[in-house]
Structures are given as structure tokens and as C-alpha cells.
N, CA, C and O atoms as a GROMACS GRO file, in nm:
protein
  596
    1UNK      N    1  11.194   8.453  13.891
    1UNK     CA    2  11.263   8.543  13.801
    1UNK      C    3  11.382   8.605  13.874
    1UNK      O    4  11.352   8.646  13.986
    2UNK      N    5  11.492   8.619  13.844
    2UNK     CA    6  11.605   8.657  13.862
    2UNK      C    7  11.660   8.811  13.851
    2UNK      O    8  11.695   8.847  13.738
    3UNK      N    9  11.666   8.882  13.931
    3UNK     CA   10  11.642   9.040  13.908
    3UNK      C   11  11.824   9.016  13.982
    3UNK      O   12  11.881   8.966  14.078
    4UNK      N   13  11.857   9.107  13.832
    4UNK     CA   14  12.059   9.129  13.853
    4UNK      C   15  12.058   9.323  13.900
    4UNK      O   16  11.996   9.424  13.868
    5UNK      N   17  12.192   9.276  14.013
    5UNK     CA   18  12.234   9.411  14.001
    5UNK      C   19  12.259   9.495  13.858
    5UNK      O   20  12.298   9.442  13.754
    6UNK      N   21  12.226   9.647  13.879
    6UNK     CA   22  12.247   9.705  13.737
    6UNK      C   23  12.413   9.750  13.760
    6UNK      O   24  12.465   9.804  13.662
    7UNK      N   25  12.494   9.731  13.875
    7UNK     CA   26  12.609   9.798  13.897
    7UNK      C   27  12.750   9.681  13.946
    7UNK      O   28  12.777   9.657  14.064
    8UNK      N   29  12.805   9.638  13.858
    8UNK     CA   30  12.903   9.536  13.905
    8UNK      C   31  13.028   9.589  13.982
    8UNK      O   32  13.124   9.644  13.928
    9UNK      N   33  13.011   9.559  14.141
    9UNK     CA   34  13.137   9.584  14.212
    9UNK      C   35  13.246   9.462  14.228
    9UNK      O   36  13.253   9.349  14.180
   10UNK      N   37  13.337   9.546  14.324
   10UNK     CA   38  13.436   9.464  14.410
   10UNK      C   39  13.377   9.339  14.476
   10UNK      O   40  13.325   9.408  14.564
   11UNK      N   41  13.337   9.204  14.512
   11UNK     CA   42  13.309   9.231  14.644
   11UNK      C   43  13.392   9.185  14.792
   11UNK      O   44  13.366   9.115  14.890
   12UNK      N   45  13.502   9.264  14.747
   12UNK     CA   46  13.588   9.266  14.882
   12UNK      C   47  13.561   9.372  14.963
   12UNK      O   48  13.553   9.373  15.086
   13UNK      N   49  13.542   9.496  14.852
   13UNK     CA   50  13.534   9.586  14.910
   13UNK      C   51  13.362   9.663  14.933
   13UNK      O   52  13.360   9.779  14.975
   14UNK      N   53  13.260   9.610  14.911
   14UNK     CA   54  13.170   9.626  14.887
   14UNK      C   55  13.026   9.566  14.941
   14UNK      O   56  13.041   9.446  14.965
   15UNK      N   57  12.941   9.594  14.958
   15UNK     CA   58  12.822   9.528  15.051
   15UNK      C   59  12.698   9.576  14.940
   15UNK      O   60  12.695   9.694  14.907
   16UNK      N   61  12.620   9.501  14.895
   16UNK     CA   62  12.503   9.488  14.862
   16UNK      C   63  12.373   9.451  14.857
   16UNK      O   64  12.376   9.332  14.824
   17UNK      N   65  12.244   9.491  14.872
   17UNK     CA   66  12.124   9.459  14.930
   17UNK      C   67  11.988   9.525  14.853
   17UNK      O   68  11.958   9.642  14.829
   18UNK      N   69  11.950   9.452  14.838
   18UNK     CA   70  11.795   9.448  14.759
   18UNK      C   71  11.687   9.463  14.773
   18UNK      O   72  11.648   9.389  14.682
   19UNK      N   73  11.571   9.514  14.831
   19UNK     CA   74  11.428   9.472  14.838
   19UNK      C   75  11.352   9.480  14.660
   19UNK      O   76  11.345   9.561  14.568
   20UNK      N   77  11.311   9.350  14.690
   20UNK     CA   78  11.257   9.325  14.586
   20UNK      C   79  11.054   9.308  14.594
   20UNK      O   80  10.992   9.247  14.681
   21UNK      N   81  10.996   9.379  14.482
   21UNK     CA   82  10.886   9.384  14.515
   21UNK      C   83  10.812   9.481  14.616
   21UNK      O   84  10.696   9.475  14.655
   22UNK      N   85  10.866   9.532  14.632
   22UNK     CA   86  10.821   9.625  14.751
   22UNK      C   87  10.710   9.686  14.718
   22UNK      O   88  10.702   9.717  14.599
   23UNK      N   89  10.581   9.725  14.818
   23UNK     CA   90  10.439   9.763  14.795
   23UNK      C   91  10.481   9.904  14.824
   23UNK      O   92  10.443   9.964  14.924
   24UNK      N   93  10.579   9.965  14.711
   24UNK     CA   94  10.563  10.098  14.790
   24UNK      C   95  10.597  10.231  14.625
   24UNK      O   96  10.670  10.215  14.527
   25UNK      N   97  10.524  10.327  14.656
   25UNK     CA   98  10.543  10.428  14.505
   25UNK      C   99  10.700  10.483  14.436
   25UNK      O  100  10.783  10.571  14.461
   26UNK      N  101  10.684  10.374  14.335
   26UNK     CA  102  10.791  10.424  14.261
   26UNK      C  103  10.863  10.554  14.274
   26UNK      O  104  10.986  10.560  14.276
   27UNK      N  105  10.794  10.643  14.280
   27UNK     CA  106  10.815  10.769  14.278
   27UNK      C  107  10.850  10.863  14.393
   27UNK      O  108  10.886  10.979  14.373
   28UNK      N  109  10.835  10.800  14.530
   28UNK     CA  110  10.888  10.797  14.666
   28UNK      C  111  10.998  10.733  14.629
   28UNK      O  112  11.105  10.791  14.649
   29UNK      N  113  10.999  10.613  14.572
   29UNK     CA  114  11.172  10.547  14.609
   29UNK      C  115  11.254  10.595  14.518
   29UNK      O  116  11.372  10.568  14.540
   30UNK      N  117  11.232  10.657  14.424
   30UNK     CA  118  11.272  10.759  14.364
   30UNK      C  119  11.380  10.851  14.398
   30UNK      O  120  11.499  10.870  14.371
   31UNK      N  121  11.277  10.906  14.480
   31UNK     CA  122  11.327  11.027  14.504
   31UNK      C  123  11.406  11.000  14.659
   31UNK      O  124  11.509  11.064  14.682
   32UNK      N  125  11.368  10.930  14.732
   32UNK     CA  126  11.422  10.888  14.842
   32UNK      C  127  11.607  10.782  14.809
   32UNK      O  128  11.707  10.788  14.881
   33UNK      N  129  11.591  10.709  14.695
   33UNK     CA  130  11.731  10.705  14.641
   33UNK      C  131  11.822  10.812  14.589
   33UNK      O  132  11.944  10.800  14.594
   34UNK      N  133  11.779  10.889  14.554
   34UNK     CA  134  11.835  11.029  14.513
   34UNK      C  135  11.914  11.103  14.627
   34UNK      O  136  12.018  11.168  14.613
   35UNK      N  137  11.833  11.077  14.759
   35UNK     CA  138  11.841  11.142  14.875
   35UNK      C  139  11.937  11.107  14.952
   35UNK      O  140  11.983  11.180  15.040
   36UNK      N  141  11.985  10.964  14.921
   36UNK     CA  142  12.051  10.928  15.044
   36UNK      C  143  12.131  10.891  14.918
   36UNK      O  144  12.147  10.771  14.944
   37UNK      N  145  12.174  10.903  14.837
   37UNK     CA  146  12.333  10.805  14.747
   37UNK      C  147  12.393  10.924  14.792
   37UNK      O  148  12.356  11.040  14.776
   38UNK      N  149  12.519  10.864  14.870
   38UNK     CA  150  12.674  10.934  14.897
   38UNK      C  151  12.668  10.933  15.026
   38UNK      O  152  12.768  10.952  15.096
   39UNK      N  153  12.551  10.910  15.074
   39UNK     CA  154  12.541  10.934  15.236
   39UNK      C  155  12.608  10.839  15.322
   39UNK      O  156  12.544  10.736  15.299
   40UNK      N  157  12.706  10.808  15.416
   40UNK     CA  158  12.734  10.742  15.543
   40UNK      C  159  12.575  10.670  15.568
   40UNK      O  160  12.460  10.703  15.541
   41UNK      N  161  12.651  10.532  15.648
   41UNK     CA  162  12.527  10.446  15.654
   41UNK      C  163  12.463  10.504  15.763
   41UNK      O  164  12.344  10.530  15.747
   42UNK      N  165  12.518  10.535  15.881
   42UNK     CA  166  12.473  10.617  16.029
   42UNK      C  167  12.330  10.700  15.947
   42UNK      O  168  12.211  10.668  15.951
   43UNK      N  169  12.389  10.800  15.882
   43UNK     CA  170  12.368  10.961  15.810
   43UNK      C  171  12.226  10.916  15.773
   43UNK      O  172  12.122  10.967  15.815
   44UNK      N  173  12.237  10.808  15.683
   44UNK     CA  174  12.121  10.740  15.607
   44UNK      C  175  11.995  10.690  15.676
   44UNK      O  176  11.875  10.703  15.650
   45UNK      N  177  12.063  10.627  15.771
   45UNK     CA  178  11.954  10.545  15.884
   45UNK      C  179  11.911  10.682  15.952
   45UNK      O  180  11.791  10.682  15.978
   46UNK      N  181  11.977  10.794  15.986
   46UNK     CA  182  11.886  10.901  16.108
   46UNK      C  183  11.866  10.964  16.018
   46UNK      O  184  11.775  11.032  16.065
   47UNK      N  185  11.881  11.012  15.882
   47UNK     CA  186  11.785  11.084  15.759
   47UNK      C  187  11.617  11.010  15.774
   47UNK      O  188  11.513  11.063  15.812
   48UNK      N  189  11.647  10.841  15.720
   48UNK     CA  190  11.532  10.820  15.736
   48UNK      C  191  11.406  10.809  15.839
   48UNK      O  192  11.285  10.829  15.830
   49UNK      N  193  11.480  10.776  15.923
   49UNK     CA  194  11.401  10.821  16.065
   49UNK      C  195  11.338  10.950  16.100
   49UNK      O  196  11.241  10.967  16.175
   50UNK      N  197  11.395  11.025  16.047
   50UNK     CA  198  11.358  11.127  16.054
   50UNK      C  199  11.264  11.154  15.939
   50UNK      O  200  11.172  11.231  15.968
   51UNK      N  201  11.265  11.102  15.800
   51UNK     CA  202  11.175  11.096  15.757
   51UNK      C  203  11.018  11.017  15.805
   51UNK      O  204  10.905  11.062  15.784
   52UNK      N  205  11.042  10.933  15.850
   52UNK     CA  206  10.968  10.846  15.916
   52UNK      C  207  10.868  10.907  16.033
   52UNK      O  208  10.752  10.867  16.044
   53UNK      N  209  10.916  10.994  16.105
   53UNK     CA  210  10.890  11.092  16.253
   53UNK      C  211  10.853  11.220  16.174
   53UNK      O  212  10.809  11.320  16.231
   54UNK      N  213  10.867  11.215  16.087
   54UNK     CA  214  10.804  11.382  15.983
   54UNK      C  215  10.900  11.486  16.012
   54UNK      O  216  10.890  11.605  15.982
   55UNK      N  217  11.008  11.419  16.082
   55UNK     CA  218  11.094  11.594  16.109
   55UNK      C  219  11.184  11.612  16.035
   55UNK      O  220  11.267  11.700  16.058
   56UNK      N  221  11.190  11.521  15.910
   56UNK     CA  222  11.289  11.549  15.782
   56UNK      C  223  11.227  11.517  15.676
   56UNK      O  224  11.200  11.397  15.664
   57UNK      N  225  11.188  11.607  15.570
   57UNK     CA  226  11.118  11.579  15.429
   57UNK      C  227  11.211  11.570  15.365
   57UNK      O  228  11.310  11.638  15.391
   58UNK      N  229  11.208  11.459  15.232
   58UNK     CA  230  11.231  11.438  15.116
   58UNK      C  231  11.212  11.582  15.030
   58UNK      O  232  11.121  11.663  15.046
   59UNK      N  233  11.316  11.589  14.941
   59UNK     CA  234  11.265  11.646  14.818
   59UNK      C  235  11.249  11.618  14.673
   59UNK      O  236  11.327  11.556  14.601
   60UNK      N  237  11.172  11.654  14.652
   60UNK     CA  238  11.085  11.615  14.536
   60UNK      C  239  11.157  11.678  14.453
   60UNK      O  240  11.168  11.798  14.479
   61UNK      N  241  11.256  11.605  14.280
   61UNK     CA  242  11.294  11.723  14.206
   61UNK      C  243  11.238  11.658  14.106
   61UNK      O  244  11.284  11.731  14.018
   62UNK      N  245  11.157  11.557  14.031
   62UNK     CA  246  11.107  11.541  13.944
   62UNK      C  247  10.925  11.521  13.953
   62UNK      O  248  10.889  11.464  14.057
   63UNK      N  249  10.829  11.555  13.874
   63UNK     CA  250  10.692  11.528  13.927
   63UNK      C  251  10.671  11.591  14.007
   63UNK      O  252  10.613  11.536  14.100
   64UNK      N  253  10.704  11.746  14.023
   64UNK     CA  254  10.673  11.781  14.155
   64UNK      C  255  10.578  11.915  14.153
   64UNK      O  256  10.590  12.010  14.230
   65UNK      N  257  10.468  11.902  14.035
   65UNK     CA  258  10.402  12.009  14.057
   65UNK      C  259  10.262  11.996  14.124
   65UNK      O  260  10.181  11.908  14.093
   66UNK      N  261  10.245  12.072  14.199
   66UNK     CA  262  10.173  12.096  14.284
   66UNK      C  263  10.225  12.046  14.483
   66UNK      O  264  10.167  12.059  14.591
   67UNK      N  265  10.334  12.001  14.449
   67UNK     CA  266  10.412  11.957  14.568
   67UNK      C  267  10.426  12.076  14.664
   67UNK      O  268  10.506  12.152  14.610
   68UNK      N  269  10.389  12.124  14.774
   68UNK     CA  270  10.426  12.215  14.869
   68UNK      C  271  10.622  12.256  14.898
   68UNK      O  272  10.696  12.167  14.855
   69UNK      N  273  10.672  12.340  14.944
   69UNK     CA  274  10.774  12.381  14.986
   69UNK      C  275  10.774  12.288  15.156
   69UNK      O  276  10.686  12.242  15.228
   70UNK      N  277  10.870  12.293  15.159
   70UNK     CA  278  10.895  12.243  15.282
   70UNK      C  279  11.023  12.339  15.322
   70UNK      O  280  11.096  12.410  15.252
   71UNK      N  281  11.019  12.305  15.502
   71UNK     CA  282  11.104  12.407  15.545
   71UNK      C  283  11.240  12.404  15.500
   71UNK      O  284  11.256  12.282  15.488
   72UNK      N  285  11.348  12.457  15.467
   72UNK     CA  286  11.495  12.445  15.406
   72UNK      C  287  11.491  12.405  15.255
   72UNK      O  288  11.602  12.389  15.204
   73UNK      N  289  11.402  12.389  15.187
   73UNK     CA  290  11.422  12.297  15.051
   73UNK      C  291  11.329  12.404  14.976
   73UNK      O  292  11.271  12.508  15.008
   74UNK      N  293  11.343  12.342  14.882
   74UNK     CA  294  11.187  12.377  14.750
   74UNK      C  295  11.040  12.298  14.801
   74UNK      O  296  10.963  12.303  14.897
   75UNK      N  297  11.061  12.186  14.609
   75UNK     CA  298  10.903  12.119  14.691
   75UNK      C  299  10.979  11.983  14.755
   75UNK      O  300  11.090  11.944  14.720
   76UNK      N  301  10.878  11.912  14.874
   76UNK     CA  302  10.920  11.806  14.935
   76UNK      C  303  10.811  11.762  14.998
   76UNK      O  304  10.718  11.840  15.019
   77UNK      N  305  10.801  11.603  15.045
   77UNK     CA  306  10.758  11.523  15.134
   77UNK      C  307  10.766  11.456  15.204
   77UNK      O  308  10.882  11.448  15.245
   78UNK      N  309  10.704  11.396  15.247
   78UNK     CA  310  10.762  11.278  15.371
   78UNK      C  311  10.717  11.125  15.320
   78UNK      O  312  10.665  11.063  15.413
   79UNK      N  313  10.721  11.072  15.234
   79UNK     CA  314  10.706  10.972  15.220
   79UNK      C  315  10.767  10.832  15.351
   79UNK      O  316  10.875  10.775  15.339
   80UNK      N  317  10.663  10.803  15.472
   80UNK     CA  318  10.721  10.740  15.572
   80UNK      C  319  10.685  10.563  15.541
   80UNK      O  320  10.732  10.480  15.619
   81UNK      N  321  10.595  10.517  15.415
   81UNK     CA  322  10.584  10.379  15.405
   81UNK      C  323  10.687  10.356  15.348
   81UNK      O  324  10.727  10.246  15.386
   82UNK      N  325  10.788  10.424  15.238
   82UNK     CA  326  10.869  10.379  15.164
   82UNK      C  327  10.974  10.415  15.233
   82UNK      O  328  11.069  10.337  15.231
   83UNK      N  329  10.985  10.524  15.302
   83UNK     CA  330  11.156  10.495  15.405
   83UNK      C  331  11.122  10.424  15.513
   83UNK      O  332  11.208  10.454  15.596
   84UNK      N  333  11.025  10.327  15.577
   84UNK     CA  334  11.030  10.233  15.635
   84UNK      C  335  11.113  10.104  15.605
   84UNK      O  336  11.196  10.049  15.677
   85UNK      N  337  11.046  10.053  15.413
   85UNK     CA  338  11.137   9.970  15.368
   85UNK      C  339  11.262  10.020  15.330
   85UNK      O  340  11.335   9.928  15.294
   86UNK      N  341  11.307  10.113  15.326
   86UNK     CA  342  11.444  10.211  15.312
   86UNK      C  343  11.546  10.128  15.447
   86UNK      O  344  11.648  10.060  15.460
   87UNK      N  345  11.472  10.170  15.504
   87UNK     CA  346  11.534  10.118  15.678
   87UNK      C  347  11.558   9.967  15.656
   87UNK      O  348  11.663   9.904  15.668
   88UNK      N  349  11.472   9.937  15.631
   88UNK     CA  350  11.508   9.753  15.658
   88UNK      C  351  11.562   9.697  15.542
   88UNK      O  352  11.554   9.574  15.534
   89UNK      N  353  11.630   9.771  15.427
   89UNK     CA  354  11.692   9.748  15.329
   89UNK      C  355  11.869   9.799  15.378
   89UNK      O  356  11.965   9.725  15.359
   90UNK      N  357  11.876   9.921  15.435
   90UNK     CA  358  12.016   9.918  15.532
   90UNK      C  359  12.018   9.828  15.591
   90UNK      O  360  12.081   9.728  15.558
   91UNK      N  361  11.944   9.839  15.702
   91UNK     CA  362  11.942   9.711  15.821
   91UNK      C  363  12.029   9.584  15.805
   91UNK      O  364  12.102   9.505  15.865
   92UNK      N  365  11.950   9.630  15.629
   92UNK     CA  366  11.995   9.412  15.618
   92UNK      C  367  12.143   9.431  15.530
   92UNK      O  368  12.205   9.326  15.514
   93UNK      N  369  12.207   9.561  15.468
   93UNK     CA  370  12.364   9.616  15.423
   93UNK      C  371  12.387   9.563  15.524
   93UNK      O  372  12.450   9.457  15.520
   94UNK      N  373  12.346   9.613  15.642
   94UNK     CA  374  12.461   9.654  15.769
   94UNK      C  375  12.490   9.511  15.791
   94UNK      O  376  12.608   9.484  15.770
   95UNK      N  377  12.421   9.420  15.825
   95UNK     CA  378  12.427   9.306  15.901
   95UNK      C  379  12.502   9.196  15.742
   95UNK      O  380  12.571   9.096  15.763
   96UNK      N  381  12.473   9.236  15.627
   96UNK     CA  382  12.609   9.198  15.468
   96UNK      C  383  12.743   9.261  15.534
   96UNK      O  384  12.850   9.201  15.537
   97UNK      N  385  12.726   9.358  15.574
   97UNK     CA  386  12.872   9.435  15.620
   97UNK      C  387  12.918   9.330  15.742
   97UNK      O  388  12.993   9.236  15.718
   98UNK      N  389  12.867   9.356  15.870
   98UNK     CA  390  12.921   9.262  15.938
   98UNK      C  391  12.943   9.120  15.918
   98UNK      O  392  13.052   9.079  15.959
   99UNK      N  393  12.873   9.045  15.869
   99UNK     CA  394  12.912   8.935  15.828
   99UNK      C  395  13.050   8.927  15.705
   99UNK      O  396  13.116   8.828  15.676
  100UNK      N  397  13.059   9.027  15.665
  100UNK     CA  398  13.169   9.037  15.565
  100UNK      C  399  13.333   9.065  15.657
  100UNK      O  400  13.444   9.070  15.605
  101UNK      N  401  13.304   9.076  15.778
  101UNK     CA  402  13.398   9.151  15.833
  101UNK      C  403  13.433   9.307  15.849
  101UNK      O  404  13.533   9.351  15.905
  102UNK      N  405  13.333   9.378  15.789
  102UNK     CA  406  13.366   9.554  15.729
  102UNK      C  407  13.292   9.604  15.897
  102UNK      O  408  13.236   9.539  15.985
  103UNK      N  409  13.327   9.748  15.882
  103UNK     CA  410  13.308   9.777  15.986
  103UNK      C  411  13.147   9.859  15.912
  103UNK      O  412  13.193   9.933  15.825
  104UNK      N  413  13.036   9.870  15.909
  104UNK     CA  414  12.892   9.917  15.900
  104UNK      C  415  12.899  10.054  15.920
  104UNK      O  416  12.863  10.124  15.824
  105UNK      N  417  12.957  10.139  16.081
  105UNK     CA  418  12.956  10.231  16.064
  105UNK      C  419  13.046  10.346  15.979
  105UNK      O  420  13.047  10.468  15.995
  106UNK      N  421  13.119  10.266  15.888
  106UNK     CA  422  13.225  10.296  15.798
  106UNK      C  423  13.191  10.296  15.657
  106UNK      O  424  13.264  10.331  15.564
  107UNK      N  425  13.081  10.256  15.653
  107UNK     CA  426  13.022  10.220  15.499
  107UNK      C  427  12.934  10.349  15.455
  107UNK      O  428  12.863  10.400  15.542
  108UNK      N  429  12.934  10.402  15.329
  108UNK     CA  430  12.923  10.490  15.252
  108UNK      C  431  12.790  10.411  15.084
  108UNK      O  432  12.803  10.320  15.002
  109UNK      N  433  12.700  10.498  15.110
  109UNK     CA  434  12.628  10.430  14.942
  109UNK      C  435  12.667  10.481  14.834
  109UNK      O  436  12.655  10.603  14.838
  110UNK      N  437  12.718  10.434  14.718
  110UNK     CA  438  12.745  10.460  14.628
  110UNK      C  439  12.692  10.480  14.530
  110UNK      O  440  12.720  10.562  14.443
  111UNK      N  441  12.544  10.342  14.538
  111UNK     CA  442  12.475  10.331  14.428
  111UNK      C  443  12.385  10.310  14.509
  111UNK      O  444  12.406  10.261  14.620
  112UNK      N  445  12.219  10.357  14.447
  112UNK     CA  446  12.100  10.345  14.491
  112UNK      C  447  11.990  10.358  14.378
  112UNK      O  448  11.962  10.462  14.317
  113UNK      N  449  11.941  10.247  14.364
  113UNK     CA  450  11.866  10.262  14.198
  113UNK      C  451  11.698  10.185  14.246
  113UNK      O  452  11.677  10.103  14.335
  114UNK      N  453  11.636  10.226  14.184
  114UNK     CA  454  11.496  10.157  14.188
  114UNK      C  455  11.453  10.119  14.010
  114UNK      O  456  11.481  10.168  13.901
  115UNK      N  457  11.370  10.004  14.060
  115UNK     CA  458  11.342   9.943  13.918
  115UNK      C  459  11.203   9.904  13.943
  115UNK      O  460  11.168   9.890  14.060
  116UNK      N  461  11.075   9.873  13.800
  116UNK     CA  462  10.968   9.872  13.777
  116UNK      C  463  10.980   9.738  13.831
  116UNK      O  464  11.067   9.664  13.785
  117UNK      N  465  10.887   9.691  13.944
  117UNK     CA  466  10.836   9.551  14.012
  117UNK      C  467  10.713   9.501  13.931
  117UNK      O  468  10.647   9.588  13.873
  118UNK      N  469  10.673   9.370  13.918
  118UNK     CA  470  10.545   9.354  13.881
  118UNK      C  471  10.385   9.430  13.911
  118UNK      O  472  10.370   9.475  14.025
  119UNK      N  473  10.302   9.441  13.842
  119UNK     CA  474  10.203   9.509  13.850
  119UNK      C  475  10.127   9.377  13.878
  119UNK      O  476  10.147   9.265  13.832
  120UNK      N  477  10.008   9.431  13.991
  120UNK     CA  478   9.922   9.331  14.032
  120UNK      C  479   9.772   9.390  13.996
  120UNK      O  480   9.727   9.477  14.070
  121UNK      N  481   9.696   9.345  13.886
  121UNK     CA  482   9.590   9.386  13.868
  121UNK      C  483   9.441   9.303  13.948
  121UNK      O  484   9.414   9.189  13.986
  122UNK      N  485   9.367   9.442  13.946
  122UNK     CA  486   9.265   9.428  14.032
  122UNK      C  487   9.156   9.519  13.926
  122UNK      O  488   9.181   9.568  13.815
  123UNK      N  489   9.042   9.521  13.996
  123UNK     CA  490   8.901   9.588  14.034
  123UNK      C  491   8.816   9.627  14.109
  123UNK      O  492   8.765   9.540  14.179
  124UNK      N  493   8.789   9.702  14.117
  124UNK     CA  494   8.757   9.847  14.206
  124UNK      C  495   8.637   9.848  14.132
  124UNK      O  496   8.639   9.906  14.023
  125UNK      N  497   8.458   9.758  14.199
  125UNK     CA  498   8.326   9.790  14.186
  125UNK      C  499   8.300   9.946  14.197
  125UNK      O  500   8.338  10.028  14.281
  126UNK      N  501   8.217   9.959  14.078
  126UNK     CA  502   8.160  10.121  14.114
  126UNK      C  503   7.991  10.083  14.088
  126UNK      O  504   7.923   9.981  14.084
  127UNK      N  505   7.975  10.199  14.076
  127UNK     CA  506   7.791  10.198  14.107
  127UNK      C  507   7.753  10.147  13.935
  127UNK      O  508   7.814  10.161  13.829
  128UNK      N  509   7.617  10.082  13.973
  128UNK     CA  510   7.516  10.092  13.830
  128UNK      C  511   7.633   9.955  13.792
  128UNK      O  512   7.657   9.933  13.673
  129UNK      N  513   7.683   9.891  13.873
  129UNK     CA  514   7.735   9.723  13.846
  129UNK      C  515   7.834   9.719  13.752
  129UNK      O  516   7.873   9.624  13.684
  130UNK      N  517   7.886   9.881  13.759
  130UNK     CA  518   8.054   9.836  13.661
  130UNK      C  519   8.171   9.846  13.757
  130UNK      O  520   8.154   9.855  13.879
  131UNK      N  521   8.303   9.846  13.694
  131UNK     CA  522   8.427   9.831  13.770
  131UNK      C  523   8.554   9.893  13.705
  131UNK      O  524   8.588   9.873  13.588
  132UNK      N  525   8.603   9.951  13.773
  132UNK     CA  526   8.731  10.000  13.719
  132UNK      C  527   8.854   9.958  13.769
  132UNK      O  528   8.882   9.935  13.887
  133UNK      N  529   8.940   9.947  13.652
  133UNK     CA  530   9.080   9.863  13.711
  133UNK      C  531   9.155   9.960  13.796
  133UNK      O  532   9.173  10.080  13.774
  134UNK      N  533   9.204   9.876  13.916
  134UNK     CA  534   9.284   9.903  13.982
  134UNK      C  535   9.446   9.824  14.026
  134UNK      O  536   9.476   9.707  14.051
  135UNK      N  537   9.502   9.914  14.022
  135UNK     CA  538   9.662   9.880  13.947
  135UNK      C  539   9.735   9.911  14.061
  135UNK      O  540   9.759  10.026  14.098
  136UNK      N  541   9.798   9.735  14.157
  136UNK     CA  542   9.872   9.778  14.270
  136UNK      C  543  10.015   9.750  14.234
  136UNK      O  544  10.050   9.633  14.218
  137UNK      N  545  10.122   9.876  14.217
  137UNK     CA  546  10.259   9.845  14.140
  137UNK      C  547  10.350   9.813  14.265
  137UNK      O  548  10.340   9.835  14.386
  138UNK      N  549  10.443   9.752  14.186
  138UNK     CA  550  10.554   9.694  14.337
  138UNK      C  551  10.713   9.751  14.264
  138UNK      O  552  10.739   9.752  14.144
  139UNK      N  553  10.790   9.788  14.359
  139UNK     CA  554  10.892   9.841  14.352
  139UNK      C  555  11.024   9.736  14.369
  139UNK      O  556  11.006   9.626  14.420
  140UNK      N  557  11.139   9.771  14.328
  140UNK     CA  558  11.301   9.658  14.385
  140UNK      C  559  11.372   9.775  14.367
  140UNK      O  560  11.385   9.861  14.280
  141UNK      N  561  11.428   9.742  14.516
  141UNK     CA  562  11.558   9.895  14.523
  141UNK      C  563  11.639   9.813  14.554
  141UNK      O  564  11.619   9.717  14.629
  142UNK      N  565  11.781   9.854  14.479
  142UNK     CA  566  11.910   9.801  14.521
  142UNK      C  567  11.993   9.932  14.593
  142UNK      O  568  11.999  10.051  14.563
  143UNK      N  569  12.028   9.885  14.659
  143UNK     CA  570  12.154   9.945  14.723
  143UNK      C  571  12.309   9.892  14.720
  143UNK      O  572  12.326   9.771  14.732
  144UNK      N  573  12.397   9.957  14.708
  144UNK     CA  574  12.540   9.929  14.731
  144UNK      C  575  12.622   9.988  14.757
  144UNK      O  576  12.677  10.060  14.674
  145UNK      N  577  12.661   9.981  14.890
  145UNK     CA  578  12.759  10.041  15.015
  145UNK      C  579  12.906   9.978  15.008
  145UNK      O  580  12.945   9.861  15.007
  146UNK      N  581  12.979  10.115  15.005
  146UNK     CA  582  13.163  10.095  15.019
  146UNK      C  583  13.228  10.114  15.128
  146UNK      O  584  13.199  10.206  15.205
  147UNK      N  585  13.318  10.034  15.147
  147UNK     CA  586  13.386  10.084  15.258
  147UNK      C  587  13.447  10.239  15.208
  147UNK      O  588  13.465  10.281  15.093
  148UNK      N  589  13.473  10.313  15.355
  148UNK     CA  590  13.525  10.480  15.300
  148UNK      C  591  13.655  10.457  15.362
  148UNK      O  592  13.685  10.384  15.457
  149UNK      N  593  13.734  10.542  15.280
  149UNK     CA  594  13.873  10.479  15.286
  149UNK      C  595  13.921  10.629  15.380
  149UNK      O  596  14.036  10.642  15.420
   0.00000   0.00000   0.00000
């Protein structure tokens, strides 16, 4: 199946990159795209790391009740499985950028969108020999980085 960008650029001027399927909560990549569109690619990569190392939380502005405050923000978290694939979804801009000729540490995100991945159904045995479904959802984040002029 063929999953299209939702955002048609340049691409002279432009670098784009995908994870598709990703085993990780919608609702982390969510909010973790929210977080980093406009950001410098540098900015982006030591945001997430830092998400990753717990010394920078996400914030949470949708779904967020019962979410704790975090230090500097409202509510927030650290979601570190989904800015792992965050990371290796730059990673692989940066190395579209260099191969394009652009300079990587010059690149800026413009667009950052997540979309519903296939659902993989399962079952989850419970006692007295019944089962309840269990529902593992998969995520596709696009990204697309500009050169900054």
C-alpha cells in the first residue's frame, strides 16, 4: 500500500522522510510533532534526546487530563519509545539532506504530521477460558525539512 505525503513541496529546496508503521502511541507522536515543527534540525535532535534522558518533557495539549505538570510547562511527559523513532526519522532527513547536497545543519521542519497505521489484532486469555481483544496500533510520521534561508 502506498502511503503519499499529505504536503506537496519544492524538491530542490526541500528534504523529506517517513516512518511508516511505527509500534509507537499515536498520541505521543502527536504531541511530539507538535513539539518540534519549526524547530532547526540540531534543536530537534538535542530536544529529543533530551526527551529520551528524561531531562526534557513533552507537552501534552490535547488528552491531557489527569497528566501531571512538569517543570516549566503545564501538563507533560516524556514519551522516550516514540522520540527514539523521532530520532531515526531525522537521522534518515539528515543523511536526504546530504545526499541532496543541502547543508543538514541548516535545515528547519516545516511540516510534521502523523497518520492512523494499521491495527494488528490479537487476544489477551483471561481466567474461566475467555479472552479479550487486544489491539496493537502502528503509527507513519512524515516529516519535511527546508533549507533556512
Amino acid at each position: 500500500m502506498r502511503i503519499n505525503y499529505s504536503l506537496e513541496t519544492d524538491p530542490n529546496t526541500t528534504v523529506r522522510s517517513m516512518g511508516r508503521e511505527l509500534p509507537i502511541s499515536r498520541k505521543h507522536a502527536r504531541e511530539i510533532c507538535g513539539a518540534i515543527k519549526g524547530m532547526d534540525l540540531p534543536g530537534a535532535r538535542e530536544y529529543l534526546a533530551g526527551v529520551v534522558e528524561l531531562k526534557q518533557a513533552v507537552p501534552i495539549r490535547k488528552y491531557k487530563r489527569n497528566v501531571p505538570h512538569r517543570k516549566g510547562m503545564a501538563a507533560g511527559r516524556y514519551p522516550q519509545k516514540a522520540a527514539q523513532e523521532f530520532l531515526k526519522i531525522l537521522k534518515n532527513a539528515e543523511s536526504n539532506a546530504e545526499y541532496k547536497g543541502m547543508e543538514p545543519g541548516n535545515m528547519r521542519i516545516i511540516h510534521a504530521a502523523t497518520k492512523k497505521g494499521v491495527t494488528i489484532h490479537g487476544m489477551f486469555p483471561r481466567a474461566q477460558g475467555r479472552a479479550t481483544p487486544k489491539q496493537h496500533e502502528r503509527v507513519t510520521v512524515e516529516l519535511v525539512l527546508e533549507e533556512a534561508k
